[in-house]
LUMRO-875115 format. One record per atom (N, C-alpha, C, CB): residue in one letter; atom name; z, y, x. Coordinates in nm, 2 decimals, always signed. Each point is the difference from the previous one (the first is absolute). Glycine has a CB too. Layout:
<"A" "CA" <Z Y X>>
...
***
This chain:
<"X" "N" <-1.77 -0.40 +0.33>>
<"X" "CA" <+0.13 +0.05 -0.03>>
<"X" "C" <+0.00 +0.10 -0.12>>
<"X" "CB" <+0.05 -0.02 +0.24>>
<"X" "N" <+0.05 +0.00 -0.32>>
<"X" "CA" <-0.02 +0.12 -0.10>>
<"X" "C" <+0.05 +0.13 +0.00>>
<"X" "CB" <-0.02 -0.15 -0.12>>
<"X" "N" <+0.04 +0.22 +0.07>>
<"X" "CA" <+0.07 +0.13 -0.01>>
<"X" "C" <+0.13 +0.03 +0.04>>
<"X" "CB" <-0.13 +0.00 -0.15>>
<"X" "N" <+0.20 -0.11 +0.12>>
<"X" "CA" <+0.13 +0.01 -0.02>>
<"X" "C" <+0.06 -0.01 +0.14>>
<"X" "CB" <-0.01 -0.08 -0.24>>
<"X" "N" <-0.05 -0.06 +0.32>>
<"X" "CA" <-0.01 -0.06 +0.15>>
<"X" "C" <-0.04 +0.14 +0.06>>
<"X" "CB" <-0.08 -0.28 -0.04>>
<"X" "N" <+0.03 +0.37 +0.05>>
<"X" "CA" <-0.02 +0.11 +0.08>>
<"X" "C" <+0.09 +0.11 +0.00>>
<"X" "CB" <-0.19 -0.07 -0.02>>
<"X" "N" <+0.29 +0.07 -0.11>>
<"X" "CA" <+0.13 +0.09 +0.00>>
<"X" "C" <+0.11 -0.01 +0.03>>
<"X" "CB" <-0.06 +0.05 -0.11>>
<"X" "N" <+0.04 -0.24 +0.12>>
<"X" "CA" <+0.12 -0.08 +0.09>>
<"X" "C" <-0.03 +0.04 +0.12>>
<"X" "CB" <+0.05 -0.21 -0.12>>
<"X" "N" <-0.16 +0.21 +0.20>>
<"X" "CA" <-0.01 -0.02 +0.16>>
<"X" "C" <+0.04 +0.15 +0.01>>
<"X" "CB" <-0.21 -0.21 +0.07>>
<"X" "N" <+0.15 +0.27 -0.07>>
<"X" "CA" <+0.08 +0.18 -0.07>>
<"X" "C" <+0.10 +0.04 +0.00>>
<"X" "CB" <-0.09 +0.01 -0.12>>
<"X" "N" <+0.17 -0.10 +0.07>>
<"X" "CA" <+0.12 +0.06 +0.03>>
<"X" "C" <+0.12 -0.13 +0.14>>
<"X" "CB" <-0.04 +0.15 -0.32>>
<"X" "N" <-0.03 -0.26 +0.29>>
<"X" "CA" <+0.04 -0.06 +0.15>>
<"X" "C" <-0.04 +0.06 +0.09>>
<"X" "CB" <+0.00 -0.19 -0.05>>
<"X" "N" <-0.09 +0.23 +0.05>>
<"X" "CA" <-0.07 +0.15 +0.15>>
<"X" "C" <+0.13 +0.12 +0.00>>
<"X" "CB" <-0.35 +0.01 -0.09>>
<"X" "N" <+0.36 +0.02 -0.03>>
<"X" "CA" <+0.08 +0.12 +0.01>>
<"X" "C" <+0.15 -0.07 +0.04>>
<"X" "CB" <-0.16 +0.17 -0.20>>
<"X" "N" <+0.21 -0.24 +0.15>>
<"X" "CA" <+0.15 -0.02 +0.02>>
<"X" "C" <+0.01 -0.08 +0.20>>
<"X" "CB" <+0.05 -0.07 -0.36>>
<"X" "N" <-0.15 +0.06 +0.40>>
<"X" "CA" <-0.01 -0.03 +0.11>>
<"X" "C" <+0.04 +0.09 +0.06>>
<"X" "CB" <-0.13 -0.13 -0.02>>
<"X" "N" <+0.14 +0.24 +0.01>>
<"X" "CA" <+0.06 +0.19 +0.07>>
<"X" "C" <+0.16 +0.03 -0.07>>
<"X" "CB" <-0.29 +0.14 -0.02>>
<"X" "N" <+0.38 -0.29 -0.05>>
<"X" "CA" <+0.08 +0.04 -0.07>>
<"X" "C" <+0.09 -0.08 +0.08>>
<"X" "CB" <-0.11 +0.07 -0.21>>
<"X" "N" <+0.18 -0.06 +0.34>>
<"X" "CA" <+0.06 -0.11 +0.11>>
<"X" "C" <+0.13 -0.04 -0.07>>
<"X" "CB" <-0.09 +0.11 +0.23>>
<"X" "N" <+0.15 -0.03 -0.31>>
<"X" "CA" <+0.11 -0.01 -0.08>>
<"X" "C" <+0.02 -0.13 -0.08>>
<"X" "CB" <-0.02 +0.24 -0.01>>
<"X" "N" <-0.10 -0.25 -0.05>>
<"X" "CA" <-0.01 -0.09 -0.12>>
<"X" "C" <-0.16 -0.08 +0.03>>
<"X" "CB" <+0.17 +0.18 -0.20>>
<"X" "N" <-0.23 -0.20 +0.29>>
<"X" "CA" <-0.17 -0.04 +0.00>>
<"X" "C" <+0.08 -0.18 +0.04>>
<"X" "CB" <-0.21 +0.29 +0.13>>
<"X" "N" <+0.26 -0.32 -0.12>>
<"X" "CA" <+0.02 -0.14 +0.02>>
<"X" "C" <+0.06 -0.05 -0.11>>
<"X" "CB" <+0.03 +0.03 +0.23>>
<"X" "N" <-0.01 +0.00 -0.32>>
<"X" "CA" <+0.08 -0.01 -0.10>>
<"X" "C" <-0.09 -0.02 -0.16>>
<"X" "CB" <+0.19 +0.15 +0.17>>
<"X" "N" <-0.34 -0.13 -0.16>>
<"X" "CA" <-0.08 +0.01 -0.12>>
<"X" "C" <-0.06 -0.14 +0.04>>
<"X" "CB" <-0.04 +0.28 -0.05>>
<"X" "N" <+0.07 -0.34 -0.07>>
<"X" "CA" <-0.09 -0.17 -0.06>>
<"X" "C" <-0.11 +0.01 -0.08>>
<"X" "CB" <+0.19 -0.12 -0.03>>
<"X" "N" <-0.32 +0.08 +0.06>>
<"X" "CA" <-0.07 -0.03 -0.10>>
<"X" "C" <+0.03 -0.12 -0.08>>
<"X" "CB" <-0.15 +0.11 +0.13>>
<"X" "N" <+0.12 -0.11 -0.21>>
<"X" "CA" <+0.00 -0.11 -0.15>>
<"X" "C" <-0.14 -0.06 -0.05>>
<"X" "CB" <+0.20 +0.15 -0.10>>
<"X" "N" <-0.24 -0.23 +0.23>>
<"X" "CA" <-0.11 -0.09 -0.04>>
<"X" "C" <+0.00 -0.11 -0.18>>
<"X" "CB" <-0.01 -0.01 +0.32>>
<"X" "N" <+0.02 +0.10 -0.44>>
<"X" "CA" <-0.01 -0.09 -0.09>>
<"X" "C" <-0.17 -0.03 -0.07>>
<"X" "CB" <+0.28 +0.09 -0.02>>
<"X" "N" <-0.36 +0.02 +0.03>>
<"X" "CA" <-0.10 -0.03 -0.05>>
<"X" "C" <-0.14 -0.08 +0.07>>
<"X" "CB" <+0.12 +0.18 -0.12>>
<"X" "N" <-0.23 -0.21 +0.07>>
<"X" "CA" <-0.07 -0.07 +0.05>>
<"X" "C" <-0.07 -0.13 -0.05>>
<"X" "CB" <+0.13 +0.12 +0.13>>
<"X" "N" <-0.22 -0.17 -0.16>>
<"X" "CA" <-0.04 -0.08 -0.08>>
<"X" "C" <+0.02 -0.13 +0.07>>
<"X" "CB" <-0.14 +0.17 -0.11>>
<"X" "N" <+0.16 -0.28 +0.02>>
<"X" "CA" <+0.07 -0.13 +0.05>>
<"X" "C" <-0.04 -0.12 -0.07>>
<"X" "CB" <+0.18 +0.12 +0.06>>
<"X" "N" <-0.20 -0.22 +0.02>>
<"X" "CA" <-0.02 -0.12 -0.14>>
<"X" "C" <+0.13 -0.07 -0.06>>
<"X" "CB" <-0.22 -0.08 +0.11>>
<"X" "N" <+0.20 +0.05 -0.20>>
<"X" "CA" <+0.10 -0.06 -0.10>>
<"X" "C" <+0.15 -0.02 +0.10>>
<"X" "CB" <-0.21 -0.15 -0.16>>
<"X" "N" <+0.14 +0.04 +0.27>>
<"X" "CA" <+0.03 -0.07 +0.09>>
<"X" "C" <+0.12 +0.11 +0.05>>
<"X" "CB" <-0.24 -0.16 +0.04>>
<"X" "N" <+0.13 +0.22 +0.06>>
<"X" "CA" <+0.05 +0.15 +0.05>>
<"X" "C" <+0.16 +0.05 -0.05>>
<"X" "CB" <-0.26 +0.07 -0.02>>
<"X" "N" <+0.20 +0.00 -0.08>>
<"X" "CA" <+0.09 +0.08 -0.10>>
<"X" "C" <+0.14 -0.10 -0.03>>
<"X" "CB" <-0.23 +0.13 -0.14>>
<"X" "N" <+0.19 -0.27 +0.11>>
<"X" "CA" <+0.16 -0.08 -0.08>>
<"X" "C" <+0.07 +0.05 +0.14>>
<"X" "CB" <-0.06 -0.29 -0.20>>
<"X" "N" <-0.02 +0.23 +0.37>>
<"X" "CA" <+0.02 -0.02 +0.15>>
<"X" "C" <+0.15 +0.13 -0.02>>
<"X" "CB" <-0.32 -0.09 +0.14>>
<"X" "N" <+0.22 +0.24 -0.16>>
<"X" "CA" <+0.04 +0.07 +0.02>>
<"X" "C" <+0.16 +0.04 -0.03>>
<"X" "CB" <-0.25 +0.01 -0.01>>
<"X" "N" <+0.19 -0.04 -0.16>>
<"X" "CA" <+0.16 +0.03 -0.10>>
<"X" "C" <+0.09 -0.07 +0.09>>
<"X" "CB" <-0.07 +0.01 -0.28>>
<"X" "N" <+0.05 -0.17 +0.31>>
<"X" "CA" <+0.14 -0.05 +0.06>>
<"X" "C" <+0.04 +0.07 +0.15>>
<"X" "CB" <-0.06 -0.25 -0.12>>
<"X" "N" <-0.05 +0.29 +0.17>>
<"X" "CA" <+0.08 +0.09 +0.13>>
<"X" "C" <+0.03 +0.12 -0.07>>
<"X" "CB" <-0.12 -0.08 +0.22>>
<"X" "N" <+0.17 +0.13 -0.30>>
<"X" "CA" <+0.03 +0.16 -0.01>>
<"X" "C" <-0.07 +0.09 -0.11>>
<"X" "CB" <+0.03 -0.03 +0.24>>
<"X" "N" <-0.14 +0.01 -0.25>>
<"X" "CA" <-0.11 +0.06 -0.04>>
<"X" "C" <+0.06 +0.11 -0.17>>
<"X" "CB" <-0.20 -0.26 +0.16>>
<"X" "N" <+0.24 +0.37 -0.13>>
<"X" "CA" <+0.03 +0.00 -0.11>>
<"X" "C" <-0.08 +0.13 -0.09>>
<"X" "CB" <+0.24 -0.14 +0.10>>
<"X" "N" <-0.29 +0.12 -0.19>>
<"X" "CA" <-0.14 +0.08 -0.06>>
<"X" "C" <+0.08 +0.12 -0.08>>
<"X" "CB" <-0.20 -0.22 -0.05>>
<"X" "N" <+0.18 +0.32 +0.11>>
<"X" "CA" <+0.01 +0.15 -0.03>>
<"X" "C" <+0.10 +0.07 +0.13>>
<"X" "CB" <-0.01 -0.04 -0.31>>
<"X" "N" <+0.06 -0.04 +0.41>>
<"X" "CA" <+0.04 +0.04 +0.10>>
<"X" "C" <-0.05 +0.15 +0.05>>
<"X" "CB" <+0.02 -0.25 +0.03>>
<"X" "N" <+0.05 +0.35 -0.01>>
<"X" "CA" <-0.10 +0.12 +0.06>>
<"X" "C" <-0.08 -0.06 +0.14>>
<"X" "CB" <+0.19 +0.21 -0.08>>
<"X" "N" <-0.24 -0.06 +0.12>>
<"X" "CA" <-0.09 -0.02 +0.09>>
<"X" "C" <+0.05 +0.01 +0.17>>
<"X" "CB" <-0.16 +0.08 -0.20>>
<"X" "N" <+0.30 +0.01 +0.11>>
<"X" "CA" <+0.05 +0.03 +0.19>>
<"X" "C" <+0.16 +0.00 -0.02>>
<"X" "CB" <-0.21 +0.22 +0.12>>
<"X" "N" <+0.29 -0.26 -0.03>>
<"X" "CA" <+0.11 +0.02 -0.02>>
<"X" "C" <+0.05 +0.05 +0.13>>
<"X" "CB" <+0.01 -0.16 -0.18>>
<"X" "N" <+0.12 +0.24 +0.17>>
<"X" "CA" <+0.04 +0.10 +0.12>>
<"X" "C" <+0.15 -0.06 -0.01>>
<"X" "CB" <-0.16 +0.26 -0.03>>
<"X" "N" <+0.16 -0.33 +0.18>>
<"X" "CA" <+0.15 -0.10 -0.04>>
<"X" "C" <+0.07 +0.11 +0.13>>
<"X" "CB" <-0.08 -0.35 -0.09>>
<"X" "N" <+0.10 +0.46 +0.05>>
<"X" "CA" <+0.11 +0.12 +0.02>>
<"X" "C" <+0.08 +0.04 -0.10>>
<"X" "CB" <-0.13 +0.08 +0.13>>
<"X" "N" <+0.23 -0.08 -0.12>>
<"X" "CA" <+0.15 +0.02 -0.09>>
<"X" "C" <+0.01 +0.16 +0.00>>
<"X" "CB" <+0.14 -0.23 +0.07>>
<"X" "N" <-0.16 +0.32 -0.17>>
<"X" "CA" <+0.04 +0.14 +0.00>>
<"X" "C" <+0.02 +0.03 -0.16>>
<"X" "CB" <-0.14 +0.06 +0.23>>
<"X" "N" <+0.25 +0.05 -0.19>>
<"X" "CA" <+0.03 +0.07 -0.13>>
<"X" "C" <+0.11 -0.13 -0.12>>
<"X" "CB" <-0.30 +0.18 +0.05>>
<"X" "N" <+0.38 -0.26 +0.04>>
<"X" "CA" <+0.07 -0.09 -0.11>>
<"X" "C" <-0.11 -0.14 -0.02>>
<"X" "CB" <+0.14 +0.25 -0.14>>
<"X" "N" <-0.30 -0.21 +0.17>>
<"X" "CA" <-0.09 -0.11 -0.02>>
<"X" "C" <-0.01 -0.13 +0.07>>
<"X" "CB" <-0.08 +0.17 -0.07>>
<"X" "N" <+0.08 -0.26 +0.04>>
<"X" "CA" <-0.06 -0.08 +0.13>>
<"X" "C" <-0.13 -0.05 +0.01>>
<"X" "CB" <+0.20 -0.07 +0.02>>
<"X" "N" <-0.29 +0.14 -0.02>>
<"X" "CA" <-0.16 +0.00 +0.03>>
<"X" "C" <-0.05 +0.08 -0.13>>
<"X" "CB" <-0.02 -0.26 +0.15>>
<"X" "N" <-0.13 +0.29 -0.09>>
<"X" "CA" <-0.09 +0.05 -0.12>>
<"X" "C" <-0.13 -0.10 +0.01>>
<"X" "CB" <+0.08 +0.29 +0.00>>
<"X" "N" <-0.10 -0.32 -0.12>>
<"X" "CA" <-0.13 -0.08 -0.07>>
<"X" "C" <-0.10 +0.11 -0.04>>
<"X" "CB" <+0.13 -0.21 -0.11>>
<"X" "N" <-0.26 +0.19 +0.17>>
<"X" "CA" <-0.09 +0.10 -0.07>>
<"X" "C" <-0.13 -0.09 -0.05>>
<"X" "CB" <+0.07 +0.24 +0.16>>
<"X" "N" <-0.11 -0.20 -0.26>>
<"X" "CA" <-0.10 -0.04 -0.05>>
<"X" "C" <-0.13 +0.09 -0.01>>
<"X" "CB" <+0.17 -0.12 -0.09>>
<"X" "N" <-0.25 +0.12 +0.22>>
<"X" "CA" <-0.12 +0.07 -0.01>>
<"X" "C" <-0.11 -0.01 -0.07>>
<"X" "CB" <+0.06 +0.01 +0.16>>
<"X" "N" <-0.10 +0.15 -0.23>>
<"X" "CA" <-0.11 -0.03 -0.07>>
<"X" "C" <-0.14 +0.10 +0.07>>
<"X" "CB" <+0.17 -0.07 -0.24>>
<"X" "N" <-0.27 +0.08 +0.18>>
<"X" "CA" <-0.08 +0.08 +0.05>>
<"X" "C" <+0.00 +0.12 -0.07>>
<"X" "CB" <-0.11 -0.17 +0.07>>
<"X" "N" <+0.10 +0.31 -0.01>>
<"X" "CA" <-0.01 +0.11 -0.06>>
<"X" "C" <-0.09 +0.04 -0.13>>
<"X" "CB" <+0.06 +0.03 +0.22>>
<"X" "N" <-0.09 +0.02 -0.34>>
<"X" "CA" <-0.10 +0.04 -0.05>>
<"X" "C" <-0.09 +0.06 +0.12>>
<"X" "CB" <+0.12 +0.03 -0.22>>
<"X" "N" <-0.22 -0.07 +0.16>>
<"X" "CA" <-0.12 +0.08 +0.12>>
<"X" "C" <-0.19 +0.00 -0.06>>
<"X" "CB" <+0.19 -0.14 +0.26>>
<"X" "N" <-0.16 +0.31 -0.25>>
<"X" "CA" <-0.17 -0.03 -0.05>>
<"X" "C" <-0.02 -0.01 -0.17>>
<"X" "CB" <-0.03 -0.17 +0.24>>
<"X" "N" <+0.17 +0.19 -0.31>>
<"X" "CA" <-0.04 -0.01 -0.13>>
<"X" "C" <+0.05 -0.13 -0.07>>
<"X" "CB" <-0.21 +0.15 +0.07>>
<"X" "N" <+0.21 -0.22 +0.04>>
<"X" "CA" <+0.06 -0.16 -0.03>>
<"X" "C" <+0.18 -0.01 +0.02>>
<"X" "CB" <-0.26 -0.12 +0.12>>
<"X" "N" <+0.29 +0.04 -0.27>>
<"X" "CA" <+0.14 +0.03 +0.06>>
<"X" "C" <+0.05 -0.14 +0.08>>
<"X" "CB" <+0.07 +0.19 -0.23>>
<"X" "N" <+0.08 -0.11 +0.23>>
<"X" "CA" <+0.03 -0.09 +0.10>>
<"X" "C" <+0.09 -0.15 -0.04>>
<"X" "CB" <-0.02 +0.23 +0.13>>
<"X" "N" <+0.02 -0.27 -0.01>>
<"X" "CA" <+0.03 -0.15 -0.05>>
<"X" "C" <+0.15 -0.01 -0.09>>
<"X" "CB" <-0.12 -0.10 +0.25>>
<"X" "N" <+0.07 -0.02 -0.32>>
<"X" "CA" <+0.17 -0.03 -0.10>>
<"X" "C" <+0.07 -0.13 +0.09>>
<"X" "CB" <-0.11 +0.07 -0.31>>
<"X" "N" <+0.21 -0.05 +0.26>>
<"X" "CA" <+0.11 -0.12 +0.09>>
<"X" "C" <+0.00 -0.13 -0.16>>
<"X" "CB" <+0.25 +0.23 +0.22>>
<"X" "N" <-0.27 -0.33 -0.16>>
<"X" "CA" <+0.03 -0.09 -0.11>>
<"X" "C" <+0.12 +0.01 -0.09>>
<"X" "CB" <-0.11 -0.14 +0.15>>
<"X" "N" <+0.14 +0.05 -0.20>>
<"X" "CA" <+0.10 -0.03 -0.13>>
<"X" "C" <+0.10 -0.09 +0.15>>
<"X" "CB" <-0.20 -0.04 -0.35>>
<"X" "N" <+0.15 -0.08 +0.43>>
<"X" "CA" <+0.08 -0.05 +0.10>>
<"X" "C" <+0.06 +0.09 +0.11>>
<"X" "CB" <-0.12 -0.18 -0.06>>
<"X" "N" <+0.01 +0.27 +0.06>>
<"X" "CA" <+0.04 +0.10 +0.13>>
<"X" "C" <+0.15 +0.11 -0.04>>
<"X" "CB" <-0.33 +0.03 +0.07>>
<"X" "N" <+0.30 -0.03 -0.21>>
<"X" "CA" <+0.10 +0.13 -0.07>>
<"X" "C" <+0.14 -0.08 -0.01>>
<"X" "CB" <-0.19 +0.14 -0.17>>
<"X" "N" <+0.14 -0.27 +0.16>>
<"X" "CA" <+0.14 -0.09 -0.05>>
<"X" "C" <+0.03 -0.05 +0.14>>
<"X" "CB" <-0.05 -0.09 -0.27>>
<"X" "N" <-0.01 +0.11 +0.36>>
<"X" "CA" <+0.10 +0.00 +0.13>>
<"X" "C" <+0.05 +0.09 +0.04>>
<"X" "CB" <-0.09 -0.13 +0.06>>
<"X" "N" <+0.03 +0.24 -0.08>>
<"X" "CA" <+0.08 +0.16 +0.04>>
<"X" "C" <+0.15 +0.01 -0.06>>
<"X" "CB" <-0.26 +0.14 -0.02>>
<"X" "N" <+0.21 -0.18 -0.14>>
<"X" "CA" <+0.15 +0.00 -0.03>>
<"X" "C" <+0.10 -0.09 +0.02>>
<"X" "CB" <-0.09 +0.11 -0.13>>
<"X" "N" <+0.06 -0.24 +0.15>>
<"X" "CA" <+0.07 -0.10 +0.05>>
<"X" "C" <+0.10 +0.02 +0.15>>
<"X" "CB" <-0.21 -0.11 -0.14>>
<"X" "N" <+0.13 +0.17 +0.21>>
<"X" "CA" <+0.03 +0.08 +0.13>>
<"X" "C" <+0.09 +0.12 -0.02>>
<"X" "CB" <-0.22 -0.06 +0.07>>
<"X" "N" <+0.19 +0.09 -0.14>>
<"X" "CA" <+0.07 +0.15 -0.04>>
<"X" "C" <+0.16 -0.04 -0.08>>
<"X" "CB" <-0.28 +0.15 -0.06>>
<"X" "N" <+0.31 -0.25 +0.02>>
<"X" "CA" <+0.08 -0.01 -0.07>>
<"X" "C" <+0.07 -0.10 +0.07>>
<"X" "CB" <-0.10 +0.07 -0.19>>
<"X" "N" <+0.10 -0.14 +0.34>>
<"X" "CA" <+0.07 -0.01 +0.04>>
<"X" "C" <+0.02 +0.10 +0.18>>
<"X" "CB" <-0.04 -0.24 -0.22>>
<"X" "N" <-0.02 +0.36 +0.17>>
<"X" "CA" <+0.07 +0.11 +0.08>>
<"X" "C" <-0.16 +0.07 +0.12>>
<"X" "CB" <+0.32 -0.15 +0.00>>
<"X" "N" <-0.39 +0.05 +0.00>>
<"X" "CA" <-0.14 +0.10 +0.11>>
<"X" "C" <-0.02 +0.11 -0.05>>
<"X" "CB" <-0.14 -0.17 +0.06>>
<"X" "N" <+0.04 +0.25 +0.01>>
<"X" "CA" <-0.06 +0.09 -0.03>>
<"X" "C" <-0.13 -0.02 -0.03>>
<"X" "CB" <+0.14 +0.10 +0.09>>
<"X" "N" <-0.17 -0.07 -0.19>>
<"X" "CA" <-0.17 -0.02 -0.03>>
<"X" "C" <-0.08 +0.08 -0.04>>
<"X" "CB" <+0.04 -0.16 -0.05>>
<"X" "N" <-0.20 +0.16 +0.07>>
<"X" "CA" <-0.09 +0.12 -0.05>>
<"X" "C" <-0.13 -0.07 +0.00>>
<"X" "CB" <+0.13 +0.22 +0.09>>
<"X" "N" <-0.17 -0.14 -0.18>>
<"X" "CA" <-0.13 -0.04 -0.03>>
<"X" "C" <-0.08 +0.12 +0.05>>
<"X" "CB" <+0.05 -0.15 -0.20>>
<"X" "N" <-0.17 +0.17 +0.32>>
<"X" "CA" <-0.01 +0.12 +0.08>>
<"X" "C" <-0.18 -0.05 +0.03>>
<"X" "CB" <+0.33 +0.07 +0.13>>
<"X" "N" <-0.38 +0.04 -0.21>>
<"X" "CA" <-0.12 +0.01 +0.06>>
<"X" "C" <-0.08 +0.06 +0.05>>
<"X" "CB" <+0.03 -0.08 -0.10>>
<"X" "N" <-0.07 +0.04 +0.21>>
<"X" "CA" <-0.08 +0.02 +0.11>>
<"X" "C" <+0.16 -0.01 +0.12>>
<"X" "CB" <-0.28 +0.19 -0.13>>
<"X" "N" <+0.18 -0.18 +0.27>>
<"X" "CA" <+0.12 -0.02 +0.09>>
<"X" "C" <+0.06 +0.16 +0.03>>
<"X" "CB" <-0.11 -0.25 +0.13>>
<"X" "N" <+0.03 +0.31 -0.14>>
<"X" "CA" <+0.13 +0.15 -0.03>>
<"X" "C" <+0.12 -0.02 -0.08>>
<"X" "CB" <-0.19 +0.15 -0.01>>
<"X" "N" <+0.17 -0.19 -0.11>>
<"X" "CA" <+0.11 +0.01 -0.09>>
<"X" "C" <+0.13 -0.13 +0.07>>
<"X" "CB" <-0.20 +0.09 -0.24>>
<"X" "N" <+0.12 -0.16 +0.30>>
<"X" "CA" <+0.09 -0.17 +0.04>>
<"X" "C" <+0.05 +0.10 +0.11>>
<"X" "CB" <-0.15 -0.30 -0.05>>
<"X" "N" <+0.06 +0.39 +0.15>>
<"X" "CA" <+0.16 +0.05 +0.09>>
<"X" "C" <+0.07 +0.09 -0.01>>
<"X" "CB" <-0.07 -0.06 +0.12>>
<"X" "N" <+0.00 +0.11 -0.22>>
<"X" "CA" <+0.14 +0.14 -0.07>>
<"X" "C" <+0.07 -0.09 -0.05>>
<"X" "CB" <-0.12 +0.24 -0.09>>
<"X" "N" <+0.12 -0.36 +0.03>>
<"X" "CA" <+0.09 -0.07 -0.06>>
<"X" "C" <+0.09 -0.05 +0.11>>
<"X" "CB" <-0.15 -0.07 -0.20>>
<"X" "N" <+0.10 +0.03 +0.30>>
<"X" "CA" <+0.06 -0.08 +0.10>>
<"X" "C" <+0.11 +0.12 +0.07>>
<"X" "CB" <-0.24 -0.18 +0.05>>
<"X" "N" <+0.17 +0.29 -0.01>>
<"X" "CA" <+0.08 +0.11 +0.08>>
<"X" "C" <+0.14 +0.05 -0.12>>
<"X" "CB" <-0.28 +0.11 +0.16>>
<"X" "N" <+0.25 -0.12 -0.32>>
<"X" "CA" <+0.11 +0.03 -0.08>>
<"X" "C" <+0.11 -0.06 +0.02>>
<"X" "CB" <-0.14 +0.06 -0.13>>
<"X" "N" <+0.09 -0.22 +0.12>>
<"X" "CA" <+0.10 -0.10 +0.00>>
<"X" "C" <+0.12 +0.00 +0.15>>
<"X" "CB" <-0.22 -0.14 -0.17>>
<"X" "N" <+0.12 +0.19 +0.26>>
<"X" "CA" <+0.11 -0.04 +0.11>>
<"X" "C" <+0.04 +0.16 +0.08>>
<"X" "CB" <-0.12 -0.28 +0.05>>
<"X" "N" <+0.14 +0.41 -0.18>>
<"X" "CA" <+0.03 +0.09 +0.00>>
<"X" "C" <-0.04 +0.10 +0.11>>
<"X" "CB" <+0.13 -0.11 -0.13>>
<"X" "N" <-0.30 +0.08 +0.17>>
<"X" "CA" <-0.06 +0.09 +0.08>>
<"X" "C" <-0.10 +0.12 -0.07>>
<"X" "CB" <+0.04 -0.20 +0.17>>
<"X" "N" <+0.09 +0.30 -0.15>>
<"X" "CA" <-0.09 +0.10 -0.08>>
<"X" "C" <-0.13 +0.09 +0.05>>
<"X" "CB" <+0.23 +0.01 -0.10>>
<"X" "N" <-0.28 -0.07 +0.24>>
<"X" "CA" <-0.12 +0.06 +0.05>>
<"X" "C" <-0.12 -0.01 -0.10>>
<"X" "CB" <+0.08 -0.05 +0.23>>
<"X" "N" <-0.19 +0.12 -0.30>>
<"X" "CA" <-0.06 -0.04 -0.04>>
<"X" "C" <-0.12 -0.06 +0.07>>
<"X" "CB" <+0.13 +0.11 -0.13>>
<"X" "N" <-0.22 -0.24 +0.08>>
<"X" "CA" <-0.10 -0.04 +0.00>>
<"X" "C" <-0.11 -0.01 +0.10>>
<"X" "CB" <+0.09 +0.05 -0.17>>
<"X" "N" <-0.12 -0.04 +0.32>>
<"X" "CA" <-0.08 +0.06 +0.04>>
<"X" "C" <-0.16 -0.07 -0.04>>
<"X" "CB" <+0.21 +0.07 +0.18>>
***
């Protein structure tokens, strides 16, 4: 697993204590290595490349869902992850027909993002 796969489960751990909204978070199985085969398979079911990583299909604040795109924290001196050129052009693609989107790294930031969006001002535990 890499880095990133451990900030997702992180914060699916954490939004499991969130009864409000814990039914309501999608993962976005888009990455993963594939043969040719695979991949064309894929594109015709759906498959669409820069898709975020999680989507929150709860309606708050005028929104109707938030898209997040997890990255890994800087850590150690190493920085942290960048979101593609596809990943950015779906955020805004999204964004311009009304979601909420963020680019949030590590799963702290994905639930302070999460708790903003659906106007819970508790912070963080």
């Amino acid at each position: 697993m890499k880095a990133e796969d451990f900030e997702q489960i992180a914060l699916v751990d954490w939004i499991q204590f969130k009864p409000k909204i814990k039914d309501y978070l999608i993962a976005i199985r888009n990455e993963g290595k594939r043969s040719k085969i695979e991949g064309h398979q894929a594109k015709l079911m759906g498959l669409r490349p820069g898709a975020s990583d999680l989507f929150l299909a709860y309606p708050s604040n005028g929104k109707p869902g938030l898209w997040i795109e997890l990255k890994v924290p800087a850590r150690n001196g190493k920085p942290a992850g960048k979101p593609s050129s596809e990943q950015l052009l779906f955020l805004e693609q999204m964004s311009l027909v009304g979601y909420a989107t963020k680019i949030c790294y590590g799963w702290h930031e994905a639930a302070n993002t999460i708790l903003e969006y659906i106007g819970d001002k508790k912070a963080n535990e």
